[in-house]
MARZA-384703 format. One line per field, with one value per residue (C-alpha): residue in one letter; x, y, z. Coordinates in nm, 2 decimals, always signed. Example, Ala and Ser with C-alpha at 12.3 -4.5 7.8 and 13.67 -1.06 7.14 Angstrom:
residues 2
residuo c(A:S)
east c(+1.23:+1.37)
north c(-0.45:-0.11)
up c(+0.78:+0.71)
//
This chain:
residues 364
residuo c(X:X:X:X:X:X:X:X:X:X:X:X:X:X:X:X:X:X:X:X:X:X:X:X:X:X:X:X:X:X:X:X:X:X:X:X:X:X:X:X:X:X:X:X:X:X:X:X:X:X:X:X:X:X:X:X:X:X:X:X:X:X:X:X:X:X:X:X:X:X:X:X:X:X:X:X:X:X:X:X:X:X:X:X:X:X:X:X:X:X:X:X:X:X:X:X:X:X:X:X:X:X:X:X:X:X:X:X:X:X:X:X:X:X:X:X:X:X:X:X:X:X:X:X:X:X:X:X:X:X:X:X:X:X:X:X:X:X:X:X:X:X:X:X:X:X:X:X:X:X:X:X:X:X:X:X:X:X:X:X:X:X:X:X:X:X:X:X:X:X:X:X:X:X:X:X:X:X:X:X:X:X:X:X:X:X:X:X:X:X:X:X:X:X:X:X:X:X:X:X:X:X:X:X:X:X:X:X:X:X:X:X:X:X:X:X:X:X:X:X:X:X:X:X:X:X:X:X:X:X:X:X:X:X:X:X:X:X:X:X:X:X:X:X:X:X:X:X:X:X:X:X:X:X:X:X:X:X:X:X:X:X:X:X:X:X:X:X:X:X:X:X:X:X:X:X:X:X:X:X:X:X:X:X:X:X:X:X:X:X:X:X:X:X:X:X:X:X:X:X:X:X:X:X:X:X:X:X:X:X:X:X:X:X:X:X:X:X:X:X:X:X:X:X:X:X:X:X:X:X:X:X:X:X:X:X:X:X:X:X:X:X:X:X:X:X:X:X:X:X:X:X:X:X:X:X:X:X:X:X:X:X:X:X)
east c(+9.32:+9.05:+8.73:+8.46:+8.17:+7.78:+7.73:+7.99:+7.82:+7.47:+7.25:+6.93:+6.96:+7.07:+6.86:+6.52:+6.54:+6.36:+6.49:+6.82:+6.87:+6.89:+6.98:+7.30:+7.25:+6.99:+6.96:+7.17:+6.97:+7.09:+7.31:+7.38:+7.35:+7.38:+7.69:+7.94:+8.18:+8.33:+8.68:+8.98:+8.95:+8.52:+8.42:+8.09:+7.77:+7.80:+7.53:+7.43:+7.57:+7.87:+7.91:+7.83:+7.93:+8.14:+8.42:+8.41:+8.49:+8.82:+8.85:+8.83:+9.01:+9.27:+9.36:+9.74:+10.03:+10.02:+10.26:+10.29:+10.15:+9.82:+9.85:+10.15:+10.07:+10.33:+10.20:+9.85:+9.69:+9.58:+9.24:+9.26:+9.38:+9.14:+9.52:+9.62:+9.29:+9.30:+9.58:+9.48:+9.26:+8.96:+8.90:+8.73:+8.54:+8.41:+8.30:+8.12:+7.95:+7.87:+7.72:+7.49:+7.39:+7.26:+7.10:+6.90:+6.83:+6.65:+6.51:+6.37:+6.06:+5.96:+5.94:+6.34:+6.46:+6.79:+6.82:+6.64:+6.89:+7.10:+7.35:+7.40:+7.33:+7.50:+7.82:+8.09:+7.99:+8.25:+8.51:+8.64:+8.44:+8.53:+8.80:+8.82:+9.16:+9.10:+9.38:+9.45:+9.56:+9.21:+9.02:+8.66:+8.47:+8.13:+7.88:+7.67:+7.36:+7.58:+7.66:+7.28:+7.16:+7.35:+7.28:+7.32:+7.59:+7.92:+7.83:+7.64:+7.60:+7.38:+7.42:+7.37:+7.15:+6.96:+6.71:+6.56:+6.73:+6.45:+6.15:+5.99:+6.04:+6.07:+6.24:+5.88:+5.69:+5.95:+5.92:+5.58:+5.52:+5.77:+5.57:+5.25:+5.42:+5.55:+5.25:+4.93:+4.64:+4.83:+4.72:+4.75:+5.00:+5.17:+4.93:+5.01:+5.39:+5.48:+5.72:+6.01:+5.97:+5.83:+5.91:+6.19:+6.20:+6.31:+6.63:+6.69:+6.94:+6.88:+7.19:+7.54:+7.88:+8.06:+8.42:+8.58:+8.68:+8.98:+8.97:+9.24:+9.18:+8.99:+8.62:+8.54:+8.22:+8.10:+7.75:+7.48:+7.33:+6.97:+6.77:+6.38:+6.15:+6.38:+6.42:+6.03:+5.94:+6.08:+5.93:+5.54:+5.64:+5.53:+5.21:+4.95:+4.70:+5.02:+5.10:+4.86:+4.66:+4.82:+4.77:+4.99:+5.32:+5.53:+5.74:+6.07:+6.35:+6.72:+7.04:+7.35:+7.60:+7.98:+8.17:+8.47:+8.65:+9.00:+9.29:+9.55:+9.44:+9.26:+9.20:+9.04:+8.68:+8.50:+8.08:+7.87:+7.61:+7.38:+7.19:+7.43:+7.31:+7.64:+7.92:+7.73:+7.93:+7.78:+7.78:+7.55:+7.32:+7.30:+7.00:+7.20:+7.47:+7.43:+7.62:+7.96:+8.21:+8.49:+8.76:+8.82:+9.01:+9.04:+9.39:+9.32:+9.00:+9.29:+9.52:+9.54:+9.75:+9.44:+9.19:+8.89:+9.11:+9.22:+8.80:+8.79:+8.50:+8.11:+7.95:+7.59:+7.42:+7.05:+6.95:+6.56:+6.53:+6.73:+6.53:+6.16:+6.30:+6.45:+6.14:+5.91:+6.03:+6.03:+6.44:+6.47:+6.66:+6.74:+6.90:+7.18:+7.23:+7.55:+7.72:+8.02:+8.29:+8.39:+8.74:+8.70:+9.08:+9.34:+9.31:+9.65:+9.73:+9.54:+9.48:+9.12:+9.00:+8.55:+8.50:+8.15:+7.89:+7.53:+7.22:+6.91:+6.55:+6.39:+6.05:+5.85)
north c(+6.63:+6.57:+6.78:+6.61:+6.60:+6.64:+6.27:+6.18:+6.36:+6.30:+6.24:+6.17:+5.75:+5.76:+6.03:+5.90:+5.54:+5.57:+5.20:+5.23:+4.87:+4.66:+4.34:+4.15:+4.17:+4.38:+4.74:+4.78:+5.08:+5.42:+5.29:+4.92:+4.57:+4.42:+4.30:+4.25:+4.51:+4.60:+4.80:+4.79:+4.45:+4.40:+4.63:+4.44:+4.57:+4.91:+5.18:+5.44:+5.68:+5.53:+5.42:+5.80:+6.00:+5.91:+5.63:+5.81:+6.18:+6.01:+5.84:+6.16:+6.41:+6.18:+6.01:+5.93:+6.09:+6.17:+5.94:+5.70:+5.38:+5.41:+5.05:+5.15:+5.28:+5.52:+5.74:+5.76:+6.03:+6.07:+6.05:+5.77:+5.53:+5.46:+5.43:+5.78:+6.00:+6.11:+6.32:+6.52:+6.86:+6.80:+6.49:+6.63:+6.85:+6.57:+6.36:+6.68:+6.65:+6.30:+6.32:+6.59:+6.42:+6.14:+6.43:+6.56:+6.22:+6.16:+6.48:+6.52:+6.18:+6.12:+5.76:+5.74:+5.58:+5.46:+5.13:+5.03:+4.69:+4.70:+4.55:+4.88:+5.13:+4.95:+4.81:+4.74:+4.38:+4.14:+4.42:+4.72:+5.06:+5.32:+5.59:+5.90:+6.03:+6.33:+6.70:+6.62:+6.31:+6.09:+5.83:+5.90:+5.62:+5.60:+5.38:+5.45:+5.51:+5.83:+6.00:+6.00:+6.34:+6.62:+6.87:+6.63:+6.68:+6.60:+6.71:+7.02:+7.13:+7.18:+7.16:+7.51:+7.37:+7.01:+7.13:+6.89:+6.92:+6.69:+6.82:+6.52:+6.28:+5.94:+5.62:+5.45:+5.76:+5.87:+5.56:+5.55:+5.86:+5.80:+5.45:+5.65:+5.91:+5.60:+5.39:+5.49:+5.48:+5.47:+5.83:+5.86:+5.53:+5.73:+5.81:+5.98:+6.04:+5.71:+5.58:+5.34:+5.13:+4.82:+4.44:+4.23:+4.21:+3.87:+3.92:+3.61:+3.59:+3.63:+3.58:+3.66:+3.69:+3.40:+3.49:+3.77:+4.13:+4.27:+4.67:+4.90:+5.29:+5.21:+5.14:+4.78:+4.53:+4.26:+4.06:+3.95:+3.63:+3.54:+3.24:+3.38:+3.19:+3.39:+3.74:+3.75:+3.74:+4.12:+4.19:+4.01:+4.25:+4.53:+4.44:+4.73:+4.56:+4.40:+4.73:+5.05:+5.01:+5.13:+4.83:+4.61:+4.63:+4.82:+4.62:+4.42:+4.67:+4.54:+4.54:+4.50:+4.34:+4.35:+4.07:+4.01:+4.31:+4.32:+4.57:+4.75:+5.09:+5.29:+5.56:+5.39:+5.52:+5.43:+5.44:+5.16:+5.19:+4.90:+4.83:+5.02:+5.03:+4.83:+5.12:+5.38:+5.69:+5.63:+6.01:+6.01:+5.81:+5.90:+5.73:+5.38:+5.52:+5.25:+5.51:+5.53:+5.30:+5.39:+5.12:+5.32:+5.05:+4.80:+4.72:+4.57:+4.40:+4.27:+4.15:+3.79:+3.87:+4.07:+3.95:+3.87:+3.99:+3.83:+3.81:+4.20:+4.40:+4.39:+4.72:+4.70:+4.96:+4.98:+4.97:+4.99:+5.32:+5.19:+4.88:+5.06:+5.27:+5.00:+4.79:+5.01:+5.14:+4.76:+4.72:+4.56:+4.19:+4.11:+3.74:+3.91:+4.28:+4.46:+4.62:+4.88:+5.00:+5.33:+5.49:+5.84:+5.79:+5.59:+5.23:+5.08:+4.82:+4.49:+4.71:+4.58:+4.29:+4.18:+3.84:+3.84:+4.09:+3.94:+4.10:+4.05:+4.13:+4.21:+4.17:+4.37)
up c(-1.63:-1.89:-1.92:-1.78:-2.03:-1.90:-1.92:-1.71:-1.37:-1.51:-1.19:-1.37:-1.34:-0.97:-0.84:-1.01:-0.92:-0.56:-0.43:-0.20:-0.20:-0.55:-0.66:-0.88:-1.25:-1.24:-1.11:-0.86:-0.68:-0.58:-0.32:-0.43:-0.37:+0.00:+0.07:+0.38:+0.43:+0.09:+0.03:-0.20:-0.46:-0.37:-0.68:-0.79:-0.71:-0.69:-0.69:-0.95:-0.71:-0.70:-1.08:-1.20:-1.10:-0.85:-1.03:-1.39:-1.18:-1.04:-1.33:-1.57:-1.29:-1.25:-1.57:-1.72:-1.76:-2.17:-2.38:-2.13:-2.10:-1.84:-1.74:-1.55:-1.24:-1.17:-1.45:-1.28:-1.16:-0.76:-0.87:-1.06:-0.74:-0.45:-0.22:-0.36:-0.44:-0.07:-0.15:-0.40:-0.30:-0.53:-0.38:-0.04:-0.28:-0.53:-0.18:-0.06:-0.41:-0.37:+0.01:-0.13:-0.40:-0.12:+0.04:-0.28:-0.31:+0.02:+0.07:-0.31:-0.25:+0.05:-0.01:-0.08:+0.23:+0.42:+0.48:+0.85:+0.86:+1.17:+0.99:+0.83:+1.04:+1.30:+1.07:+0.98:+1.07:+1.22:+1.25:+1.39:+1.38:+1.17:+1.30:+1.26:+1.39:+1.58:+1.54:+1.97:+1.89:+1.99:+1.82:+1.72:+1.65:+1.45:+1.23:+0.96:+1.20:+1.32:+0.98:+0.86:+1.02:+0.86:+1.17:+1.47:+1.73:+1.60:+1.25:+1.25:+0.89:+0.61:+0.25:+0.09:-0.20:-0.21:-0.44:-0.68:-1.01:-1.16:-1.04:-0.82:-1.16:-1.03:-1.31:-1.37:-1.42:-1.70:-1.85:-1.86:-2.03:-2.27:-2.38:-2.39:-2.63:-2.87:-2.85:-3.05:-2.87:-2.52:-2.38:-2.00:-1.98:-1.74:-1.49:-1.18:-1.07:-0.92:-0.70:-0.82:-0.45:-0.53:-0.42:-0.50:-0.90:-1.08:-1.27:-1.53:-1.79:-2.14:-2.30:-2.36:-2.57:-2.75:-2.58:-2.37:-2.51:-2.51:-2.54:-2.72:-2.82:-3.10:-3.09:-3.05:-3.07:-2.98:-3.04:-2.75:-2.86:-2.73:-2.80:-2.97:-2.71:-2.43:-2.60:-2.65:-2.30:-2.30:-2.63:-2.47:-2.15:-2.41:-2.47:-2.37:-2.18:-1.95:-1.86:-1.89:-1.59:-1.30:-1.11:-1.34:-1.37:-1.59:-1.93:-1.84:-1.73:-1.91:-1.82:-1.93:-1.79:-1.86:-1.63:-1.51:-1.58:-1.55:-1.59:-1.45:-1.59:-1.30:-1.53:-1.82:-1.90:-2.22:-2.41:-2.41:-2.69:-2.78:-3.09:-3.33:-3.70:-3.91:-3.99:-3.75:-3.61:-3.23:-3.23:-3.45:-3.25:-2.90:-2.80:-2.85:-2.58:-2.28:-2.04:-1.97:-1.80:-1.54:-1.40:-1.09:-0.86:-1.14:-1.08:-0.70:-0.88:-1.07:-0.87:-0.73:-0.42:-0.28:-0.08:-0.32:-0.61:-0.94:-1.09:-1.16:-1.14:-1.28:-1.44:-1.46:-1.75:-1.74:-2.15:-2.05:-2.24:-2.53:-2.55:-2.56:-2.86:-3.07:-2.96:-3.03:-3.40:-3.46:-3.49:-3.14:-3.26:-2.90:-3.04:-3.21:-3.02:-3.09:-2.79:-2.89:-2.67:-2.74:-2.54:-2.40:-2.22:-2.32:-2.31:-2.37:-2.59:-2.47:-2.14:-2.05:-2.07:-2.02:-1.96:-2.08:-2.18:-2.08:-2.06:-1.80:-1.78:-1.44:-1.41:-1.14)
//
């Protein structure tokens, strides 16, 4: 088992964006996009939740057997397979950790909210209810609608701490006072704590790679290509008056998006940083660090025989944050951005493969 670093369980993007539900290519919400009923090989559209730290915590716990070559599976770790993680102890614990962390989350805004949908509190749809085998033999069957309240009948617990670890923060509000730190002249930017809830953004594509990536274990790049007249309607999004009353809404959110990944390395985990100077030591610059990647249940992604399988998986990294720096200490060249892939496990020789790395703006 690896050590888990601080930025692989760091809670801060899932817990302060205050929309449940959010939409393909662009932020993807605390709990992800809607979808039918998704399992095994459907790996797109995953929550923050559910991207950190829930994938990179298998990912890390379980890892590869050292000196062997982690595209094999039978040198996995429990963790590191979605059929095997069951098995091993720590899972119950890290799932514990996980529905608590959708606890904090609800409880720590008032205005974080389940989604009302029958479809989901009421689903599976168009198949069988969940089971829960019972120690006298019997079935118990459930929905979502039936897991929501910690201490009703049937469940009967609480979590012993939900506090807030962030202190009632909320995405926009951060954001906002970070512009009005950067921007001369752009005192009280950030208002009153406020809500991410909002409508339904607009997500367009700005641009993407020449050709697909193939990872190893050393660190390697490739270059986002934008045309000008595109990449400035982020870089117009900026401007003061567009943003600084409270009424308007805030610059272009971006995201990047790496698609189509495929591999048969469970255990894989690597950095994304963005906007690297030429020759940089990432380390060095941790404010270009996208986030970080895990291919929990790539290999199913992967493979054709499954049902939706063969396309592999979409990660979506918000690079907002990044974006406002590089944009605002005027080195933000959005038609040529370098994104670098950085291993933290072992990759394997030829082991991953990205179809394209794109990036979006979403618009409020």
């Amino acid at each position: 088992m690896a050590v888990i670093r601080p930025q692989d369980v760091d809670t801060k993007t899932a817990l302060t964006d205050g929309q449940f539900e959010g939409v393909t290519n662009g932020s993807p919400g605390f709990g992800g996009v809607r979808t039918p009923f998704q399992h095994d090989a459907d790996r797109d559209h995953e929550g923050w939740l559910e991207q950190v730290p829930h994938d990179v915590v298998h990912g890390r716990v379980g890892g590869s057997q050292a000196g062997q070559d982690p595209n094999d599976w039978r040198f996995a770790g429990l963790m590191s397979m979605p059929e095997t993680a069951g098995l091993d102890p720590i899972f119950w614990l890290h799932h514990a950790n996980i529905d608590r962390l959708w606890e904090v989350w609800r409880k720590r805004d008032a205005r974080h909210k389940n989604p009302t949908l029958s479809s989901w509190l009421n689903g599976p749809a168009g198949r069988h209810k969940f089971i829960l085998p019972q120690p006298d033999g019997t079935r118990k069957r459930f929905a979502p609608k039936d897991m929501l309240d910690t201490t009703a009948p049937g469940l009967n617990y609480v979590y012993e701490d939900t506090s807030d670890p962030f202190a009632g923060q909320q995405r926009l509000g951060l954001r906002l006072r970070t512009l009005s730190a950067m921007i001369p002249g752009a005192q009280g930017v950030a208002g009153p704590e406020v809500s991410s809830v909002a409508k339904k953004p607009i997500v367009e594509l700005l641009g993407a790679n020449a050709k697909a990536v193939t990872l190893s274990n050393a660190p390697t790049s490739t270059t986002i290509k934008v045309d000008k007249p595109t990449a400035r309607k982020v870089t117009n999004s900026f401007k003061l008056n567009e943003f600084a009353a409270r009424s308007v809404p805030e610059p272009d959110r971006v995201f990047l998006n790496l698609e189509n990944i495929t591999s048969d390395n469970n255990a894989a985990v690597f950095d994304v940083y963005v906007g690297l100077p030429e020759g940089a030591d990432p380390a060095a610059h941790p404010d270009n660090r996208a986030g970080v990647v895990s291919l929990f249940g790539a290999r199913a992604a992967t493979n054709m025989a499954k049902p939706h399988g063969g396309s592999g998986m979409t990660k979506v990294l918000e690079i907002t944050d990044t974006i406002d720096r590089l944009h605002l200490s005027g080195n933000a060249d959005l038609s040529n951005l370098s994104v670098l892939f950085v291993p933290v496990s072992s990759v394997g020789a030829g082991g991953v493969s990205i179809k394209r790395v794109s990036i979006y703006r979403q618009s409020s």
